[in-house]
C-alpha positions in Angstrom: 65.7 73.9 5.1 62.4 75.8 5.5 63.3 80.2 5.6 62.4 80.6 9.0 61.4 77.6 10.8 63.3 75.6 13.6 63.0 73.5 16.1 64.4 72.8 19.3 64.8 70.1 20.9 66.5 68.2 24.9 67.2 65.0 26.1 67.4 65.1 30.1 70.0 67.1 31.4 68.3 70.1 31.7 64.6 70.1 30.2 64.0 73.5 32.0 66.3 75.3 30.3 65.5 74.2 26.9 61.4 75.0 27.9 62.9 78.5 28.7 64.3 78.9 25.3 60.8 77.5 23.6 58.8 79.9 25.7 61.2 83.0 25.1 60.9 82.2 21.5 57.2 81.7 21.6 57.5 77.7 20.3 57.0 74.1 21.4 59.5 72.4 22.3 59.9 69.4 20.0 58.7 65.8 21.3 61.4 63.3 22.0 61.7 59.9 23.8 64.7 59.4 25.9 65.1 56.8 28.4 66.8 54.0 29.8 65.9 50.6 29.6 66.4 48.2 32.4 70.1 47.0 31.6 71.2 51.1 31.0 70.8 51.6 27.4 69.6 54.4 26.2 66.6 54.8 23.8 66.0 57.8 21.5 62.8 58.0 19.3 61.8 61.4 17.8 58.4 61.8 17.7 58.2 65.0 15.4 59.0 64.9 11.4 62.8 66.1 11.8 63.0 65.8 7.5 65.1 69.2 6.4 64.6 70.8 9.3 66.8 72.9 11.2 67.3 71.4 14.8 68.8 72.4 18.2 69.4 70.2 20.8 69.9 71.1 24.1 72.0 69.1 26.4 74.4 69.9 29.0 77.2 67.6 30.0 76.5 67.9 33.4 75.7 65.6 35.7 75.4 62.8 35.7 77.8 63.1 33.0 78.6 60.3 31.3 74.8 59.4 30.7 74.3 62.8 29.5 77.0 62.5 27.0 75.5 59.7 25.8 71.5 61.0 25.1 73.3 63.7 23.7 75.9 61.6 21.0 72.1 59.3 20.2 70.0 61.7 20.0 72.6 63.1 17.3 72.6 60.4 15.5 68.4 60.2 16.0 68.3 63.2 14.1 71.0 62.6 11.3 69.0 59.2 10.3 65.9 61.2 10.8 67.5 63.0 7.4 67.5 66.6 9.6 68.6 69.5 7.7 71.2 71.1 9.8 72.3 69.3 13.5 73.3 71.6 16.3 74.5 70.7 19.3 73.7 73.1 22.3 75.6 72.3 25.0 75.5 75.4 27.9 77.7 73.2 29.7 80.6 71.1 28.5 82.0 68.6 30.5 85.2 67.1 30.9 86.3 70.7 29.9 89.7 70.5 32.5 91.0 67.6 30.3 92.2 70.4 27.5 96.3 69.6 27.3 98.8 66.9 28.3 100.3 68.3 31.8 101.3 64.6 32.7 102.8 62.1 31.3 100.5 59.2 29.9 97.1 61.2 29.9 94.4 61.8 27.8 93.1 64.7 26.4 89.0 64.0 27.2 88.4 67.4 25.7 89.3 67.2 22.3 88.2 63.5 22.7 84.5 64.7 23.5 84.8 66.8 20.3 85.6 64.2 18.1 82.7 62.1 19.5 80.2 64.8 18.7 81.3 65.3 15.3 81.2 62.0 14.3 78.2 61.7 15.6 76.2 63.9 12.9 76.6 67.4 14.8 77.1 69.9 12.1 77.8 73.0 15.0 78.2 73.8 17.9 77.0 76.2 20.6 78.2 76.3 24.3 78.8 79.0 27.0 82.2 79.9 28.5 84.3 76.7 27.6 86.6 76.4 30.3 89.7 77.6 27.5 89.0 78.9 24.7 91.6 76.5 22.9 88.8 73.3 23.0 87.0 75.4 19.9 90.2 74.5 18.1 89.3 71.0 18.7 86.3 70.7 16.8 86.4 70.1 12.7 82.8 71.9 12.8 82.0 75.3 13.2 81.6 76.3 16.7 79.9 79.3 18.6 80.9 80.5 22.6 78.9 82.5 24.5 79.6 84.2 27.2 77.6 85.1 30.8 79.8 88.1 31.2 77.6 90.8 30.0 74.7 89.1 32.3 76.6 88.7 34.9 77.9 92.0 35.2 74.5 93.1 34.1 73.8 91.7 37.6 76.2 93.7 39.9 75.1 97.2 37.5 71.8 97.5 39.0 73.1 97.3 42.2 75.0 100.6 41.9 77.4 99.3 43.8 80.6 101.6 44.4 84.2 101.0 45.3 84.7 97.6 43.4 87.6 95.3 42.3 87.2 92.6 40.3 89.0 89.4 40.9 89.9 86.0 39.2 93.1 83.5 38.4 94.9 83.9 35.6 92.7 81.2 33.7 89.8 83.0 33.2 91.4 86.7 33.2 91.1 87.5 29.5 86.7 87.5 30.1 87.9 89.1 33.5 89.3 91.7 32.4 85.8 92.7 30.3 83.7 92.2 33.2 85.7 94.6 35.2 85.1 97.1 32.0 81.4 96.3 32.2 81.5 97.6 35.9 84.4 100.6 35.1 86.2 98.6 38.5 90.0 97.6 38.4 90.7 94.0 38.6 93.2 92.4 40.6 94.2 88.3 40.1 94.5 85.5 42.4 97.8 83.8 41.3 96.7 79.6 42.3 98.5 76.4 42.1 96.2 73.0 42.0 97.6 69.8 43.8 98.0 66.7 42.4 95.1 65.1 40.3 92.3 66.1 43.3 90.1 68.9 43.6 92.7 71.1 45.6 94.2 74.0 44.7 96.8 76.6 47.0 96.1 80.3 46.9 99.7 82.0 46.5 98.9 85.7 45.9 96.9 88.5 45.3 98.3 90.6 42.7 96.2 94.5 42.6 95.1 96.8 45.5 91.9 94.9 46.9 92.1 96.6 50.5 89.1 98.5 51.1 87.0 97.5 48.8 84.3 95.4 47.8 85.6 92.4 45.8 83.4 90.2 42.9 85.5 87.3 42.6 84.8 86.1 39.0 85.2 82.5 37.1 83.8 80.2 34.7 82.6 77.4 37.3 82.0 76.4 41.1 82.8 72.6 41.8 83.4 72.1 45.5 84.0 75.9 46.2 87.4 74.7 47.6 89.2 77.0 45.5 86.5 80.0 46.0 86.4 79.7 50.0 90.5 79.8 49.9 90.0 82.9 47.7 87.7 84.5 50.0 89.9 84.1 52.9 93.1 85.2 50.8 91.1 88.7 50.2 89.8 89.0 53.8 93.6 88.9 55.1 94.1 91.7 52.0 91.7 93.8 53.7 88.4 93.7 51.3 85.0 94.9 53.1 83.1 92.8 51.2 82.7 89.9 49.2 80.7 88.6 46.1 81.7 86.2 43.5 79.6 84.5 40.3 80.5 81.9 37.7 78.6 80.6 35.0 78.0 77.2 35.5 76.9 76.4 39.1 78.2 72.6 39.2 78.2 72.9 43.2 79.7 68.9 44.2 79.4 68.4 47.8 80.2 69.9 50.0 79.9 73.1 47.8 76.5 74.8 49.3 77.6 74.1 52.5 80.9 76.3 52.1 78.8 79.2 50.7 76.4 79.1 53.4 79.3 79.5 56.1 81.3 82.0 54.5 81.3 85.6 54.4 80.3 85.9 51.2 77.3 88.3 50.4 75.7 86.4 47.0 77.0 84.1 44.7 75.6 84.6 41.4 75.6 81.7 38.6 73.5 80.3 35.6 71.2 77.5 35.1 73.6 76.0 32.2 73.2 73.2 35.1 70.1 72.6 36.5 70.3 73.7 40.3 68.1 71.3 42.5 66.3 73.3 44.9 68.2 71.7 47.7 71.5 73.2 46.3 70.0 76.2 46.5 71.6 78.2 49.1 70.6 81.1 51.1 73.1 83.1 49.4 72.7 81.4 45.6 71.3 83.5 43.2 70.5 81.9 39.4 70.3 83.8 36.2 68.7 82.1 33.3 70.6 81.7 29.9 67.9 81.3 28.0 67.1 84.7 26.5 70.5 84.6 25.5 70.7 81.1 24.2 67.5 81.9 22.5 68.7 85.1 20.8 71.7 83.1 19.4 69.7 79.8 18.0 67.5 82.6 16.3 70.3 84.5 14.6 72.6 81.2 14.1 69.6 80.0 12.2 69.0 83.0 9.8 72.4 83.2 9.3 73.0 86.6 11.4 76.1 87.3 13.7 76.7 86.2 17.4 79.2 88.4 18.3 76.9 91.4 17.8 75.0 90.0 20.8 78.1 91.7 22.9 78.2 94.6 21.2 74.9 95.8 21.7 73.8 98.7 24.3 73.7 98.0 28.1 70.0 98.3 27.7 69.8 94.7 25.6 71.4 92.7 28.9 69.4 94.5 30.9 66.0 93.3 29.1 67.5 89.8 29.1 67.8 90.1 33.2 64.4 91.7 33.4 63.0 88.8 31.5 64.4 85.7 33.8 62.5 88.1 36.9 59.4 89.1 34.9 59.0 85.6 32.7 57.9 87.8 29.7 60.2 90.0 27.4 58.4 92.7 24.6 61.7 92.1 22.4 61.1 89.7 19.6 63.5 86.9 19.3 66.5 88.2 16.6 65.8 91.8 17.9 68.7 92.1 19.8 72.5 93.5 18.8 72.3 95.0 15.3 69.1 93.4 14.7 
């Protein structure tokens, strides 16, 4: 593979994103042909030489779903028989991420079944964003890097200067929690939850920590049908909580999820574009964050061989120029300048 050359490369999940990430890095994004014929196969031509070269892909799982999951596993397989040096598959967003263990009897795990598809595929790595556990890394045979929105998130709610915070979640996603809440030197209290059946319903039980009084930022890795957020909001309201704010990474926002927001007493929900958000979804109160200085940053350092993890160990100020960049459009940071760079 040539010393400092890549390209990058999206099928049609979330072209914007993937532009993002070309225009943060200062490159063109590399020309593919994805469609769908009449009868719903899918055809993949790369139009670039791909011949030893280093490639990232960018494809959500999102919706709709299963069709991105399948540009994604072709376009793998595009590349590997295009003789590409190295293969890796950047997916902000990976679906059927609930599907992790066996909690019934007789059901599969889609997870780790989505894991073996992309490896045998041709993917020689993988980057995502907040996996829904952390446990579906074990599921690939490939090396794989997590991100995590936390530090942009938080970065967020810091330039608010807001005072008197808590910081609340469930127990799933209280280990990255608990280092937002540090991030914003607040305590954090958690929602204890139990989800019904095989639908999209879950029970609030309890809030565990002292929320009354305060102004809450209810934290998690994704919004579906913001069932589970609204019953959340109205658990802390009873507790007491002055006001209310919540964010999640990816912004997946089924119906009737926009309309919930929009009629709660919620300030501002914060998410990502891991998803693309149409403009319709868009609420009122929705406010999006792009990944793509971040995503960038790590495809620059994956590819020279640098660490991640120093990305979340750098100063405050390095989040901060990421946010000012998805406001501005523009960064004076060149790509791999970042953590320890």
């Amino acid at each position: 593979m040539q010393a400092d050359q890549f390209d990058v490369y999206t099928a049609n999940a979330n072209p914007e994103l993937a532009r993002n990430i070309c225009r943060y890095l200062n490159i063109d994004l590399g020309r593919a042909e994805v469609f769908e014929f009449a009868n719903e196969n899918i055809f993949v031509r790369i139009v670039d030489n791909a011949r030893e070269k280093d490639v990232f892909l960018i494809q959500p799982t999102s919706r709709p779903v299963n069709k991105s999951i399948m540009e994604l596993l072709i376009m793998i397989d595009a590349f590997k028989r295009a003789s590409a040096g190295r293969i890796t598959a950047v997916v902000p967003y990976y679906g059927y991420g609930r599907s992790d263990k066996k909690d019934q009897p007789r059901v599969p795990i889609t997870a780790r079944l989505i894991a073996d598809m992309i490896t045998v595929a041709g993917a020689n790595r993988l980057l995502t964003v907040d996996l829904h556990q952390g446990q579906i890394q074990g599921f690939f045979n490939i090396p794989v890097d997590e991100l995590t929105a936390v530090h942009l998130l938080s970065g967020h709610f810091r330039r608010k200067q807001m005072e008197n915070l808590v910081v609340v979640t469930d127990l799933g996603f209280a280990k990255r929690a608990r280092t937002f809440a540090e991030l914003l030197d607040a305590p954090l209290a958690i929602v204890e939850k139990r989800r019904i059946g095989n639908q999209d319903r879950t029970e609030v039980l309890n809030v565990i920590g002292d929320v009354r009084g305060k102004r809450a930022i209810i934290v998690d890795d994704e919004i579906d049908t913001a069932g589970t957020l609204i019953q959340i909001v109205n658990a802390l309201q009873r507790e007491g909580v002055t006001e209310l704010y919540a964010c999640a990474t990816h912004a997946v926002l089924s119906d009737p999820a926009v309309e919930r927001i929009d009629q709660s007493q919620l300030c501002e929900v914060v998410v990502t574009d891991s998803i693309p958000i149409p403009p319709k979804k868009r609420g009122s109160k929705i406010k999006v964050i792009s990944l793509a200085p971040l995503i960038a940053e790590a495809i620059v350092r994956i590819h020279r061989g640098q660490s991640v993890g120093a990305l979340f160990t750098s100063e405050v100020n390095f989040t901060q120029e990421m946010l000012l960049w998805d406001v501005d459009g523009k960064t004076d940071r060149t790509p791999g300048e970042g953590a320890n760079g």
